[in-house]
mmCIF file of the N, C-alpha and C atoms, coordinates in Angstrom:
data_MODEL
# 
_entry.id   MODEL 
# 
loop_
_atom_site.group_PDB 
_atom_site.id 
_atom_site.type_symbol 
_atom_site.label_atom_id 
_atom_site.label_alt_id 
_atom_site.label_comp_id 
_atom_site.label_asym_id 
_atom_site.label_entity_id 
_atom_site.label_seq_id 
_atom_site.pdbx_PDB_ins_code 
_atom_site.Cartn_x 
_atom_site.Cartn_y 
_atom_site.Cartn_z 
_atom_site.occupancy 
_atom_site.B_iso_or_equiv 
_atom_site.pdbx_formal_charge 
_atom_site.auth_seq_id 
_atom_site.auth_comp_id 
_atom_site.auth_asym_id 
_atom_site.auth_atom_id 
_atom_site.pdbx_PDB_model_num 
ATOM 1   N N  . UNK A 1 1  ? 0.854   -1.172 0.000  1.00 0.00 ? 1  UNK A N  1 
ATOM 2   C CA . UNK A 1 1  ? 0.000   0.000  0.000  1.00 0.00 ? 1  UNK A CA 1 
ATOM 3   C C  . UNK A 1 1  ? 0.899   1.235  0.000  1.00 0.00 ? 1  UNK A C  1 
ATOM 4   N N  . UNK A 1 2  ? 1.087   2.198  -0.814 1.00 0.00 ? 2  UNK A N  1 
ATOM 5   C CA . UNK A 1 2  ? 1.705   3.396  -0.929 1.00 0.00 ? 2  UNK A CA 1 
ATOM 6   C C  . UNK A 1 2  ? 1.068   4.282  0.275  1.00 0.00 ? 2  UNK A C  1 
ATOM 7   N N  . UNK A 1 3  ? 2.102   5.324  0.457  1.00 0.00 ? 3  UNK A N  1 
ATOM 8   C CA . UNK A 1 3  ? 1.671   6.321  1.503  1.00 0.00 ? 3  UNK A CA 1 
ATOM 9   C C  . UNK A 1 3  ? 0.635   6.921  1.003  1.00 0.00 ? 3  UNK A C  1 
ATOM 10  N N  . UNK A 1 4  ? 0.102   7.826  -0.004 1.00 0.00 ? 4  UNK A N  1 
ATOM 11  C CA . UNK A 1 4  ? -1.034  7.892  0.148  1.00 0.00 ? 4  UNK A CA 1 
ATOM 12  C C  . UNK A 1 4  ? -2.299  7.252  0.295  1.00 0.00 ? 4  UNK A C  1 
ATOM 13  N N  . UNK A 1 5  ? -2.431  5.864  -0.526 1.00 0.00 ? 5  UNK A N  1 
ATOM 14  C CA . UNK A 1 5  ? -3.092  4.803  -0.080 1.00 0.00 ? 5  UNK A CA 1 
ATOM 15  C C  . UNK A 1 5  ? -3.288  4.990  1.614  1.00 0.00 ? 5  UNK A C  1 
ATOM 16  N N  . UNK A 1 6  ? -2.529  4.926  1.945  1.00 0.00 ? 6  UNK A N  1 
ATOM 17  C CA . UNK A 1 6  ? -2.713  4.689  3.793  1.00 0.00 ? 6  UNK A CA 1 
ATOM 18  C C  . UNK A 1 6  ? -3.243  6.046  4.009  1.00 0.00 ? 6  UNK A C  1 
ATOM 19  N N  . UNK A 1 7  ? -2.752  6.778  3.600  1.00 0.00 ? 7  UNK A N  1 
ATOM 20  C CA . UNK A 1 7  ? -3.288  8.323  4.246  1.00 0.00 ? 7  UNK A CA 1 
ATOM 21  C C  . UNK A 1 7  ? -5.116  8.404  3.754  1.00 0.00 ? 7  UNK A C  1 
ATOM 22  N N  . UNK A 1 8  ? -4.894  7.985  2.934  1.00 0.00 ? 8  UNK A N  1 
ATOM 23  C CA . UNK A 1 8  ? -6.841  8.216  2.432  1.00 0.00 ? 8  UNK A CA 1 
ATOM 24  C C  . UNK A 1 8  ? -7.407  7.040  3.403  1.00 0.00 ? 8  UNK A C  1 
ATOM 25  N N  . UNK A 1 9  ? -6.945  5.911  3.541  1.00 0.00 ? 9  UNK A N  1 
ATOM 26  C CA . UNK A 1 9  ? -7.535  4.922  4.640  1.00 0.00 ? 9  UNK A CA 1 
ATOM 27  C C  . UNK A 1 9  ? -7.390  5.357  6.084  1.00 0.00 ? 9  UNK A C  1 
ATOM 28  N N  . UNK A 1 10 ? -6.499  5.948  6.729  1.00 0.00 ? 10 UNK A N  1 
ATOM 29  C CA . UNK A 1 10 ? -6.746  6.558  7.411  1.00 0.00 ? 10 UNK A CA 1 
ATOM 30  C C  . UNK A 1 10 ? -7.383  7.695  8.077  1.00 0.00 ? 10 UNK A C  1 
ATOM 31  N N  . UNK A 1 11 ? -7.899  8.423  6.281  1.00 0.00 ? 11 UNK A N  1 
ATOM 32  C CA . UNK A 1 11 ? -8.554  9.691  6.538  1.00 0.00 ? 11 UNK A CA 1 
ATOM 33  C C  . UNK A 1 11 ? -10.390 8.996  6.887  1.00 0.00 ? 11 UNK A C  1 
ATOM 34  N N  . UNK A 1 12 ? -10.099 7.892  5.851  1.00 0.00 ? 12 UNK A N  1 
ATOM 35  C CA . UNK A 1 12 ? -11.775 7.484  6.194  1.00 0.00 ? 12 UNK A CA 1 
ATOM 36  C C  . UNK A 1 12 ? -11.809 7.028  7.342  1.00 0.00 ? 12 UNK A C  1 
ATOM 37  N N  . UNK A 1 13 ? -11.298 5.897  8.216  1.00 0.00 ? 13 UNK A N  1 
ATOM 38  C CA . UNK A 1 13 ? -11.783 5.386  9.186  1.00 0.00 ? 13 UNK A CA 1 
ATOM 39  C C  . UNK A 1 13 ? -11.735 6.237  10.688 1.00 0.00 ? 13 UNK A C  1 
ATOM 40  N N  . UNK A 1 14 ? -11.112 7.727  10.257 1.00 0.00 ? 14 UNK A N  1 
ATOM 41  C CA . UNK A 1 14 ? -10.649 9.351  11.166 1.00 0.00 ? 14 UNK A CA 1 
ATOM 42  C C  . UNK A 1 14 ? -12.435 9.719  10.589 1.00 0.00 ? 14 UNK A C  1 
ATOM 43  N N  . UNK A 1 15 ? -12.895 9.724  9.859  1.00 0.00 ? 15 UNK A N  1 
ATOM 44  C CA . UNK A 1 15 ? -14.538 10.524 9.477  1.00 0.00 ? 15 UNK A CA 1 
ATOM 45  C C  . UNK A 1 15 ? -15.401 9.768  10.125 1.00 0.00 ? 15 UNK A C  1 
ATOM 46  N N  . UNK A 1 16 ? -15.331 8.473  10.267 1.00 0.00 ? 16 UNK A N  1 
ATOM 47  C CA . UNK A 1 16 ? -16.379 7.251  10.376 1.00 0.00 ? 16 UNK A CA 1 
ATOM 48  C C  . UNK A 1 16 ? -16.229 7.276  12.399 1.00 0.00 ? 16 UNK A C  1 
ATOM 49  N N  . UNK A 1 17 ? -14.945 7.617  12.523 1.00 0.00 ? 17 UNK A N  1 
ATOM 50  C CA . UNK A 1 17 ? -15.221 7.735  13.986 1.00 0.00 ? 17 UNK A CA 1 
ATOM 51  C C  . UNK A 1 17 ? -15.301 9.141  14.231 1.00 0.00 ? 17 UNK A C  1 
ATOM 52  N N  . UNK A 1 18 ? -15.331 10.274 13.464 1.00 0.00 ? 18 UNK A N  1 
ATOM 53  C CA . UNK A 1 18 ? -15.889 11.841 14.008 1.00 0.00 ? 18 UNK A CA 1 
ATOM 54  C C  . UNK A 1 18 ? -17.495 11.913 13.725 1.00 0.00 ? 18 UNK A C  1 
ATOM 55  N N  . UNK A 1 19 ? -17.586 10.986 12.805 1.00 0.00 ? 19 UNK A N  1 
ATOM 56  C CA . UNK A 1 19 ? -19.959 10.795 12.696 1.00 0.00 ? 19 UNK A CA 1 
ATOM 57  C C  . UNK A 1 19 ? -20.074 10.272 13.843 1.00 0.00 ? 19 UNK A C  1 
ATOM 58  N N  . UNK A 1 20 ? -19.493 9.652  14.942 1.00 0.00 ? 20 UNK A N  1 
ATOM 59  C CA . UNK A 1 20 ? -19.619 8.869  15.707 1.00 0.00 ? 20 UNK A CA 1 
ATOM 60  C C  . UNK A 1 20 ? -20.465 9.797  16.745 1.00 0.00 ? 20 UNK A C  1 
ATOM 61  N N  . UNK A 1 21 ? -19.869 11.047 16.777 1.00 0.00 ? 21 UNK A N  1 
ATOM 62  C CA . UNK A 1 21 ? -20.001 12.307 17.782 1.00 0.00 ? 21 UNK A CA 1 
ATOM 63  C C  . UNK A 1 21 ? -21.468 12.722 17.699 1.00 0.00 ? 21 UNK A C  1 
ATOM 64  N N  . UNK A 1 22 ? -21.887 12.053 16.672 1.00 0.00 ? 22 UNK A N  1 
ATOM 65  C CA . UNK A 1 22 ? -23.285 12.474 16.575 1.00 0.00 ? 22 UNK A CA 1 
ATOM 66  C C  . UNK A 1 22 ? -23.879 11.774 17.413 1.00 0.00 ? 22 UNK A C  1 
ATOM 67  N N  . UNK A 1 23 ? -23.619 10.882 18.313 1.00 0.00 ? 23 UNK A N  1 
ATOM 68  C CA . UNK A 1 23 ? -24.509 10.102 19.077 1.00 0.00 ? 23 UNK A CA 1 
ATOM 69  C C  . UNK A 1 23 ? -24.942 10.888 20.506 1.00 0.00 ? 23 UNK A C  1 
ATOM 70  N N  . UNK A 1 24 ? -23.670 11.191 20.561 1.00 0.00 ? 24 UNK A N  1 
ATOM 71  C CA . UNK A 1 24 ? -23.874 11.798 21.931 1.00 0.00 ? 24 UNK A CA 1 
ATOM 72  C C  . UNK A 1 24 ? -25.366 13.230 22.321 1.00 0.00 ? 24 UNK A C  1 
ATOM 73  N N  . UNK A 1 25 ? -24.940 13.974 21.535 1.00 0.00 ? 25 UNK A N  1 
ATOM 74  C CA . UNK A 1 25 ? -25.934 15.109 21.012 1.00 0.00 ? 25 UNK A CA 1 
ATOM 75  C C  . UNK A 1 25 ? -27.605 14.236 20.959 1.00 0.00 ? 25 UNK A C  1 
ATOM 76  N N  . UNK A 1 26 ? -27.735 13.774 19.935 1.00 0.00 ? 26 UNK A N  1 
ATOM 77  C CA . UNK A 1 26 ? -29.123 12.839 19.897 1.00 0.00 ? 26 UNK A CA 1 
ATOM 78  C C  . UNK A 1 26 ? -29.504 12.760 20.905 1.00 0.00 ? 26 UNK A C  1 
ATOM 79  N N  . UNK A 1 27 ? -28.640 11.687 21.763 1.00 0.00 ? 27 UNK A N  1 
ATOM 80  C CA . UNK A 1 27 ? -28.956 11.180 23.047 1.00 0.00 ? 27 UNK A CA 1 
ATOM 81  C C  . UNK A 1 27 ? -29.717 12.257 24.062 1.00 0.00 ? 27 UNK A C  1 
ATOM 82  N N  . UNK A 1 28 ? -28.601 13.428 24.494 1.00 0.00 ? 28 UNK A N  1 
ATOM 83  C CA . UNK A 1 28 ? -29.046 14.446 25.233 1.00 0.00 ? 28 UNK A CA 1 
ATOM 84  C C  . UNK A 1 28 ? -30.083 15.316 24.686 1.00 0.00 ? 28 UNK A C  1 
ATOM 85  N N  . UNK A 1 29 ? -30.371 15.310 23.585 1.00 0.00 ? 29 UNK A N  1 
ATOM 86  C CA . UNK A 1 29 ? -31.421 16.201 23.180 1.00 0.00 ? 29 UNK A CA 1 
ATOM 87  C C  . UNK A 1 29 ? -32.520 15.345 23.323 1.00 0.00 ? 29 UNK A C  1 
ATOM 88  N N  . UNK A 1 30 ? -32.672 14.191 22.926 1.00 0.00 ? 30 UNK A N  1 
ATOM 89  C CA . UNK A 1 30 ? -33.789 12.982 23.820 1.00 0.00 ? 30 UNK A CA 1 
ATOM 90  C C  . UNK A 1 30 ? -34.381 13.246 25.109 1.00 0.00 ? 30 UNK A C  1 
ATOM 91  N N  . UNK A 1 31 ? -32.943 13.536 25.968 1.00 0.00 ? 31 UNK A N  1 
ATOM 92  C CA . UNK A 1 31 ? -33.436 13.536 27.101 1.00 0.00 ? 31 UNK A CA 1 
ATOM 93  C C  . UNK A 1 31 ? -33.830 14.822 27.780 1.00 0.00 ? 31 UNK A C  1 
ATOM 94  N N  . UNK A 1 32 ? -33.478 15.548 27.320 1.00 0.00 ? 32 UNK A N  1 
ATOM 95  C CA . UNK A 1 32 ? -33.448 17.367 27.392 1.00 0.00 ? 32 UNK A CA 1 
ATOM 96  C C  . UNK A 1 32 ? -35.856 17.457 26.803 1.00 0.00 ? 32 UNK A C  1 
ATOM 97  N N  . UNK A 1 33 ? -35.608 16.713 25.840 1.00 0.00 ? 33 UNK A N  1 
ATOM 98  C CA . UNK A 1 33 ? -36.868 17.115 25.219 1.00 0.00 ? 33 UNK A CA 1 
ATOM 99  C C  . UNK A 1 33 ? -37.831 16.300 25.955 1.00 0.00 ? 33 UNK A C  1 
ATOM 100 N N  . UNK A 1 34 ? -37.635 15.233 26.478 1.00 0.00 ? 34 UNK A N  1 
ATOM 101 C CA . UNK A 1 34 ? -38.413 14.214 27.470 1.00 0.00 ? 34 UNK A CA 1 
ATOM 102 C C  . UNK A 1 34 ? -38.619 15.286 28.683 1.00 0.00 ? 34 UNK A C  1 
ATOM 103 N N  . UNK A 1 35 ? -37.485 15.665 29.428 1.00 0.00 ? 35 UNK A N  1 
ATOM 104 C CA . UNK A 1 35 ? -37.553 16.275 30.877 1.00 0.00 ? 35 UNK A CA 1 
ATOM 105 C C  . UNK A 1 35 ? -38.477 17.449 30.655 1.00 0.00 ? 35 UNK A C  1 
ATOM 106 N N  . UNK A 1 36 ? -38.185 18.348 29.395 1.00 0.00 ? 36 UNK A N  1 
ATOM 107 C CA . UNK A 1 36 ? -39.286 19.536 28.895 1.00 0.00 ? 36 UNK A CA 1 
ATOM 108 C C  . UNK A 1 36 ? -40.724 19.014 28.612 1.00 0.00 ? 36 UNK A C  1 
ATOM 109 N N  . UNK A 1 37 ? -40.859 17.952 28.455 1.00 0.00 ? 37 UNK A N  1 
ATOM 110 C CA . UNK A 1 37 ? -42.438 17.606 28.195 1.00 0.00 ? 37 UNK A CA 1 
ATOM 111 C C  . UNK A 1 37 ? -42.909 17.767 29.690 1.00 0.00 ? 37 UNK A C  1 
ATOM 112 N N  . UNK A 1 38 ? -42.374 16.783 30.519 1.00 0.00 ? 38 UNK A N  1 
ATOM 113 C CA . UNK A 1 38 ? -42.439 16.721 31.834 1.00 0.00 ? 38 UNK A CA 1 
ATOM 114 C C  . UNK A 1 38 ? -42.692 17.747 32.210 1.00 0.00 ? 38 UNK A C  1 
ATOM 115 N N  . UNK A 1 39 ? -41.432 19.050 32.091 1.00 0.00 ? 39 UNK A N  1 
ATOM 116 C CA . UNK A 1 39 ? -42.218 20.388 33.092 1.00 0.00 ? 39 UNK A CA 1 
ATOM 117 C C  . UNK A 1 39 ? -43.002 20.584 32.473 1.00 0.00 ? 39 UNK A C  1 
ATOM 118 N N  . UNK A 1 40 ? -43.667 21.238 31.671 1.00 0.00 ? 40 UNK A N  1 
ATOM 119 C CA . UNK A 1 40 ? -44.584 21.643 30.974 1.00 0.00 ? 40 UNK A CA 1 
ATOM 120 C C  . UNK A 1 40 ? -45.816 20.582 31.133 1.00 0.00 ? 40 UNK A C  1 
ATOM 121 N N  . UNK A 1 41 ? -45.850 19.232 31.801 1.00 0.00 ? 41 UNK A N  1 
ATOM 122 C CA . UNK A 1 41 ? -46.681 18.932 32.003 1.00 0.00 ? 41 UNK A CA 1 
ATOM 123 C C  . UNK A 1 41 ? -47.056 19.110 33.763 1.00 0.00 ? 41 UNK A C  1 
ATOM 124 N N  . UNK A 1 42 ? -46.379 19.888 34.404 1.00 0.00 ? 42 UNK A N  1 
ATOM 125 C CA . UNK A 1 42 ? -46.532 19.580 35.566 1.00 0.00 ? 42 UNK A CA 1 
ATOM 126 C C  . UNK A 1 42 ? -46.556 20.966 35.783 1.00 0.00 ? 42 UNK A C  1 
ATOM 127 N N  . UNK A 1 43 ? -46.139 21.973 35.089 1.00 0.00 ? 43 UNK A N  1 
ATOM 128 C CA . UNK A 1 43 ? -46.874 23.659 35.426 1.00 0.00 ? 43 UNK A CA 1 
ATOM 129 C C  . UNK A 1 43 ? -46.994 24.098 33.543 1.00 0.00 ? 43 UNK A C  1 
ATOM 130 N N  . UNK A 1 44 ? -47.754 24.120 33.022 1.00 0.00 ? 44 UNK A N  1 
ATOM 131 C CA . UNK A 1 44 ? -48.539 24.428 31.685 1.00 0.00 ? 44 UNK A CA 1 
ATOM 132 C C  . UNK A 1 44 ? -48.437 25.547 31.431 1.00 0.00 ? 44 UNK A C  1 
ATOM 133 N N  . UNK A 1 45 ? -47.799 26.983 32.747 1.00 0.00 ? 45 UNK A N  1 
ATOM 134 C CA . UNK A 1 45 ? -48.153 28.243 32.399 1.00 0.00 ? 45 UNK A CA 1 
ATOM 135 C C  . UNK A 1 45 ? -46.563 28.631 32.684 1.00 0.00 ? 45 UNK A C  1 
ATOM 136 N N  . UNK A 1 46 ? -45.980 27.955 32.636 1.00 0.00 ? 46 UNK A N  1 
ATOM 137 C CA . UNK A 1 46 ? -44.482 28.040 31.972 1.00 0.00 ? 46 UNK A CA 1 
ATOM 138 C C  . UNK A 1 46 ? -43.766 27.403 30.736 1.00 0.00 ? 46 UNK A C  1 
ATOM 139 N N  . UNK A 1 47 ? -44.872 27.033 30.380 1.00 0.00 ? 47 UNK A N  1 
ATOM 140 C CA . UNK A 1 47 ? -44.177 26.071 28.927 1.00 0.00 ? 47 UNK A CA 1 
ATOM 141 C C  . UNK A 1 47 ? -43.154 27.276 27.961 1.00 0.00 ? 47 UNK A C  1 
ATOM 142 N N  . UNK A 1 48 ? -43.869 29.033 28.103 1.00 0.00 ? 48 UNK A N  1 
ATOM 143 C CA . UNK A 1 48 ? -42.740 29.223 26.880 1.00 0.00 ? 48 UNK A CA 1 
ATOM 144 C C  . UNK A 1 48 ? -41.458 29.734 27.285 1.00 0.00 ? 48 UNK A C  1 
ATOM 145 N N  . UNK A 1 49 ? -40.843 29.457 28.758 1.00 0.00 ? 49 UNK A N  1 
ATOM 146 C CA . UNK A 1 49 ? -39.536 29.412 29.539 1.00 0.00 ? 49 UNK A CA 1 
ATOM 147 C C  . UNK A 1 49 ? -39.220 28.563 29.163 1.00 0.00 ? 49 UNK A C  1 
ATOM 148 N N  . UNK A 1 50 ? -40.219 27.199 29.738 1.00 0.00 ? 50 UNK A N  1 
ATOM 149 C CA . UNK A 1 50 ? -38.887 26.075 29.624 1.00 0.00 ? 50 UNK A CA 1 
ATOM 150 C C  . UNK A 1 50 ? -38.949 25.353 28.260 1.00 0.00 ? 50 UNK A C  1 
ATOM 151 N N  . UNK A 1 51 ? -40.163 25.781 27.186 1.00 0.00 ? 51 UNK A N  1 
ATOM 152 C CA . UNK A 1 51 ? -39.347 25.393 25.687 1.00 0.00 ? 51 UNK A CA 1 
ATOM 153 C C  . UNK A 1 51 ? -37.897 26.331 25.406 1.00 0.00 ? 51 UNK A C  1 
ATOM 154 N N  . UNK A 1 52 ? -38.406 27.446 25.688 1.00 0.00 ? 52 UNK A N  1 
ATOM 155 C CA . UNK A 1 52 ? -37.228 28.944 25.362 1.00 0.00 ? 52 UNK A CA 1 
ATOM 156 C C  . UNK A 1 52 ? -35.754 28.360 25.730 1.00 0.00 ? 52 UNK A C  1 
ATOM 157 N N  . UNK A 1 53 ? -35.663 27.858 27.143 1.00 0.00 ? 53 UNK A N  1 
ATOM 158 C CA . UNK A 1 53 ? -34.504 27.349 27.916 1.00 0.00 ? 53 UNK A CA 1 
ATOM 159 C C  . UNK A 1 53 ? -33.975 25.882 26.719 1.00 0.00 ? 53 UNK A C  1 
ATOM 160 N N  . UNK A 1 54 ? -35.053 25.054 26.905 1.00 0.00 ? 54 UNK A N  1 
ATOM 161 C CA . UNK A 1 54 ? -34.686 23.727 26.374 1.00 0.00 ? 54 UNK A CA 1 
ATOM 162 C C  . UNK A 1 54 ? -34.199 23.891 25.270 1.00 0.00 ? 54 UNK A C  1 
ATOM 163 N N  . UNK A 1 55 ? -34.694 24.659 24.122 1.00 0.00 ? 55 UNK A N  1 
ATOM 164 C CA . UNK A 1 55 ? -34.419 24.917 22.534 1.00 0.00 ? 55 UNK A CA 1 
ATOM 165 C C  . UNK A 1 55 ? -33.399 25.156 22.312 1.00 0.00 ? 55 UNK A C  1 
ATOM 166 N N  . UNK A 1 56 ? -32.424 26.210 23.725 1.00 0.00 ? 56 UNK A N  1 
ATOM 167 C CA . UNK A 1 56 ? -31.553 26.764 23.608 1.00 0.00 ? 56 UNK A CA 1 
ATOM 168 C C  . UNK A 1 56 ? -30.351 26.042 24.141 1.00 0.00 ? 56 UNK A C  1 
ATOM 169 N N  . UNK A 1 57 ? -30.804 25.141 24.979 1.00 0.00 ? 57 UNK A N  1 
ATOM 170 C CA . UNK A 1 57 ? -29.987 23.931 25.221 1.00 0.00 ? 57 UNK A CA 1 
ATOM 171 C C  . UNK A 1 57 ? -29.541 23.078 24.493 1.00 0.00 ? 57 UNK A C  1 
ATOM 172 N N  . UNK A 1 58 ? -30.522 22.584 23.454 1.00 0.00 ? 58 UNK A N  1 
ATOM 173 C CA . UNK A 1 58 ? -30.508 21.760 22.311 1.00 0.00 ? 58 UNK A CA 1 
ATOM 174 C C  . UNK A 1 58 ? -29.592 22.373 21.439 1.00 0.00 ? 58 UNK A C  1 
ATOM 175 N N  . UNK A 1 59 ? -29.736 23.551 21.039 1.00 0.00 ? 59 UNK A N  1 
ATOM 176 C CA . UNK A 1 59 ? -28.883 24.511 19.928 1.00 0.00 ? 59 UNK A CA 1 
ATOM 177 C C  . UNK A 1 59 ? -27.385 24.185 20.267 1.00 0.00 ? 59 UNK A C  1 
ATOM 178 N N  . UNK A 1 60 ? -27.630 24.392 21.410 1.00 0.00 ? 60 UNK A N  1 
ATOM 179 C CA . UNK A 1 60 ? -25.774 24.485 21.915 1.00 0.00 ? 60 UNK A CA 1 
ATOM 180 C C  . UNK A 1 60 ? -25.256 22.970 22.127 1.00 0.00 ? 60 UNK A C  1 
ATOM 181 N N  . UNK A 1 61 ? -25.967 21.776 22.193 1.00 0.00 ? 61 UNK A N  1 
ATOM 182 C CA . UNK A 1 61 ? -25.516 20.095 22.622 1.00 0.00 ? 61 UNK A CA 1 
ATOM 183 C C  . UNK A 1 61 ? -25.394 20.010 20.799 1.00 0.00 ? 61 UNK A C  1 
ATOM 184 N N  . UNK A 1 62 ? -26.150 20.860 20.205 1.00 0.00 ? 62 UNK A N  1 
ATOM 185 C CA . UNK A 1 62 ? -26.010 19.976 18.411 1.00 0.00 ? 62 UNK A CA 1 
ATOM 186 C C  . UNK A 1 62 ? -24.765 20.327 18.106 1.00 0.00 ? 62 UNK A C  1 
ATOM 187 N N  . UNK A 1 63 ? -24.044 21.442 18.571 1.00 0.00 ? 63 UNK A N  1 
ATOM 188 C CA . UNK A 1 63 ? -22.858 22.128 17.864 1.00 0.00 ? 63 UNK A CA 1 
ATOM 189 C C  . UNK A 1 63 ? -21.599 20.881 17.933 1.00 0.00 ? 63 UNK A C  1 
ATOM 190 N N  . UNK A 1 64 ? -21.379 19.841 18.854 1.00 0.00 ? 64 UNK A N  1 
ATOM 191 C CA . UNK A 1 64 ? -21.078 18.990 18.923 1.00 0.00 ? 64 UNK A CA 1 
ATOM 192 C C  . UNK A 1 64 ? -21.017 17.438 17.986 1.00 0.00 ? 64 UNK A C  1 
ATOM 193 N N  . UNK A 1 65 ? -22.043 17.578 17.357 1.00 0.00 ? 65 UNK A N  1 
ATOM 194 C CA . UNK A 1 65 ? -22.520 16.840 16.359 1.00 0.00 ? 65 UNK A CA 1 
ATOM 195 C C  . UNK A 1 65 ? -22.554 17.136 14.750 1.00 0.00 ? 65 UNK A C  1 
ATOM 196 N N  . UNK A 1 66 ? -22.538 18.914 14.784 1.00 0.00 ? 66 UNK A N  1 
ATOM 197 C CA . UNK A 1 66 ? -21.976 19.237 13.776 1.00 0.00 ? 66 UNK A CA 1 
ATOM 198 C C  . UNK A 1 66 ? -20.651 19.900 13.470 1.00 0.00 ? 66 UNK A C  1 
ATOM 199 N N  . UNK A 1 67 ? -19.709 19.569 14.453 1.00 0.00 ? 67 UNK A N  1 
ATOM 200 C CA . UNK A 1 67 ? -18.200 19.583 14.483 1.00 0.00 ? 67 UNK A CA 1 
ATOM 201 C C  . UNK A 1 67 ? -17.896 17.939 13.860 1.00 0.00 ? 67 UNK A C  1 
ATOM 202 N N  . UNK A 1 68 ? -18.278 17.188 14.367 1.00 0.00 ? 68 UNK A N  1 
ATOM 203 C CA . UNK A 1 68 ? -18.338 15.928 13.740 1.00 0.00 ? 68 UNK A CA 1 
ATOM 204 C C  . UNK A 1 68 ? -18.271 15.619 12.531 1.00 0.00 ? 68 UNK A C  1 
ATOM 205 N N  . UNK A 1 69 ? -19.328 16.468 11.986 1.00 0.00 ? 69 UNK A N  1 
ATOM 206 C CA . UNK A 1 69 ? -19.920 16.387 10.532 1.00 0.00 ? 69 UNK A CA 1 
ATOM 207 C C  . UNK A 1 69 ? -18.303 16.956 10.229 1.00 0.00 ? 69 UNK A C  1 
ATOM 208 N N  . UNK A 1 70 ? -18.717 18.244 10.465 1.00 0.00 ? 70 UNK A N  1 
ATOM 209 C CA . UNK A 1 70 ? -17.414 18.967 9.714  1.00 0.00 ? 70 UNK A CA 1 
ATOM 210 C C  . UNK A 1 70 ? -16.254 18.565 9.761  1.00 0.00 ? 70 UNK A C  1 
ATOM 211 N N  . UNK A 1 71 ? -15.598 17.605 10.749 1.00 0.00 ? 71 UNK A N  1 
ATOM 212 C CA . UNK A 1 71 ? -14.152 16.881 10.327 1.00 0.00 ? 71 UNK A CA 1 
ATOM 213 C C  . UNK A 1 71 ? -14.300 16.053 9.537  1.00 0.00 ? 71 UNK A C  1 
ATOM 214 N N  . UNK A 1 72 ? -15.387 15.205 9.696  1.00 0.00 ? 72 UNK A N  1 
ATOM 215 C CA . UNK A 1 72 ? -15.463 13.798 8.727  1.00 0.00 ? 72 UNK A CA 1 
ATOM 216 C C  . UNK A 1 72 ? -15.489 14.940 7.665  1.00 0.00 ? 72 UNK A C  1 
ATOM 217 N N  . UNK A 1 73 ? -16.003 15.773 7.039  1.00 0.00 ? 73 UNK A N  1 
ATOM 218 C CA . UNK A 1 73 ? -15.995 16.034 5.639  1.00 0.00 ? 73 UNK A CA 1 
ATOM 219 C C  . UNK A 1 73 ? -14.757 16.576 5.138  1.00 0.00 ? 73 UNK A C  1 
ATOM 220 N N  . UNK A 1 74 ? -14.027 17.436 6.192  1.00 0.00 ? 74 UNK A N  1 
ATOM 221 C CA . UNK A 1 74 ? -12.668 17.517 6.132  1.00 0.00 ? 74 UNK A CA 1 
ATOM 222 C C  . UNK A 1 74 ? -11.897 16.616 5.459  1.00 0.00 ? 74 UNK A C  1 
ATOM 223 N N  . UNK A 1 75 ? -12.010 15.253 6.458  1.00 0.00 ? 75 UNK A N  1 
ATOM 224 C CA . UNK A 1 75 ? -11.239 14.560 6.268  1.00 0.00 ? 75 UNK A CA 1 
ATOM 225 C C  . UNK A 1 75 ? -11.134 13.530 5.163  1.00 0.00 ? 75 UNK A C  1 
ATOM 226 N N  . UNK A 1 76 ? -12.784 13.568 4.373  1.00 0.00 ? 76 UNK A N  1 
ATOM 227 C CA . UNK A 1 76 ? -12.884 12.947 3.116  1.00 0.00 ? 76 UNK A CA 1 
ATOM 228 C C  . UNK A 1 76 ? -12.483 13.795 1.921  1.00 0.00 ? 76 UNK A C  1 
ATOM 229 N N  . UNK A 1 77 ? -12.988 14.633 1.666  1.00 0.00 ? 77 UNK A N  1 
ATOM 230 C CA . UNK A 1 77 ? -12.908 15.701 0.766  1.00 0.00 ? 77 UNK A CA 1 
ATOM 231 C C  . UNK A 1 77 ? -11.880 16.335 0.489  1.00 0.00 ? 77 UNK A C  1 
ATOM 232 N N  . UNK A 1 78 ? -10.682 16.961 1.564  1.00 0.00 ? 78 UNK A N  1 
ATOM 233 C CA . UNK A 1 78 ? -9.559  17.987 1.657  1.00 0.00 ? 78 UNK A CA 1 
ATOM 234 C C  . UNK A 1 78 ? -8.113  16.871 1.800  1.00 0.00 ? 78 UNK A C  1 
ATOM 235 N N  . UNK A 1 79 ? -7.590  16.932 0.574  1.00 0.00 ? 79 UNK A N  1 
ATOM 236 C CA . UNK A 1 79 ? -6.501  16.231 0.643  1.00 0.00 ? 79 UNK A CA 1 
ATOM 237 C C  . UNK A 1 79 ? -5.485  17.020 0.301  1.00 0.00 ? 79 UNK A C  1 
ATOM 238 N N  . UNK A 1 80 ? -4.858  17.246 1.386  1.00 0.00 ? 80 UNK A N  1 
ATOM 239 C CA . UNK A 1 80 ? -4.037  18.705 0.998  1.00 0.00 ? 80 UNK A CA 1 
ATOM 240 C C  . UNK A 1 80 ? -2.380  18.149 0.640  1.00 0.00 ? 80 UNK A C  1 
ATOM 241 N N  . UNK A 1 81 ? -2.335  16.670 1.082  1.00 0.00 ? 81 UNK A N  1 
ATOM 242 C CA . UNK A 1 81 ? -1.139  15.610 0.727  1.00 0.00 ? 81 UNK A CA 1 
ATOM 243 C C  . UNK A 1 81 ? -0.985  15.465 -0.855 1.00 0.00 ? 81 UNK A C  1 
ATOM 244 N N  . UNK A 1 82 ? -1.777  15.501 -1.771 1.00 0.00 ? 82 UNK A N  1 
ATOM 245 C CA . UNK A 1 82 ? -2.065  14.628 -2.981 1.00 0.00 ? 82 UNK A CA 1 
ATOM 246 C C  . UNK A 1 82 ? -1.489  15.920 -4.172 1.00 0.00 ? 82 UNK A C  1 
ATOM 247 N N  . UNK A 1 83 ? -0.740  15.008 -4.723 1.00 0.00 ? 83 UNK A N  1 
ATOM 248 C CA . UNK A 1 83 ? -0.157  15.826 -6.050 1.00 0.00 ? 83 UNK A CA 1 
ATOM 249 C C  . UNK A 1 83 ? -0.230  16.109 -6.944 1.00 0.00 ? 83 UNK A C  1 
# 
């Protein structure tokens, strides 16, 4: 296998574990959006705090998931080695 050979195999199986990052995010926004049903079911005349709060929680756990994105595409796409 030539060095670049290895460098592109290494760049993919470097993307396939930065999509990975997307799990985490999902997860907490699952549970972020579960716990918000909850308040909002248990005082109704705060729902547009704690959507306002939660939404804004969510916004900021995705940025995590789309850093992810953005290396894996880095790392498929940008071959700054290749001649």
């Amino acid at each position: 296998m030539s060095d670049l050979g290895l460098i592109r195999a290494c760049s993919a199986i470097g993307a396939g574990l930065a999509v990975i990052a997307g799990i985490g995010p999902g997860v907490g926004q699952g549970i972020a959006a579960g716990h918000g049903a909850a308040a909002v079911g248990r005082n109704p005349g705060a729902k547009g705090d704690i959507m306002t709060t939660m939404l804004l929680g969510q916004a900021v756990a995705e940025t995590t998931g789309l850093y992810g994105l953005l290396v894996a595409l880095l790392l498929l796409f940008v071959h700054p080695l290749d001649v």
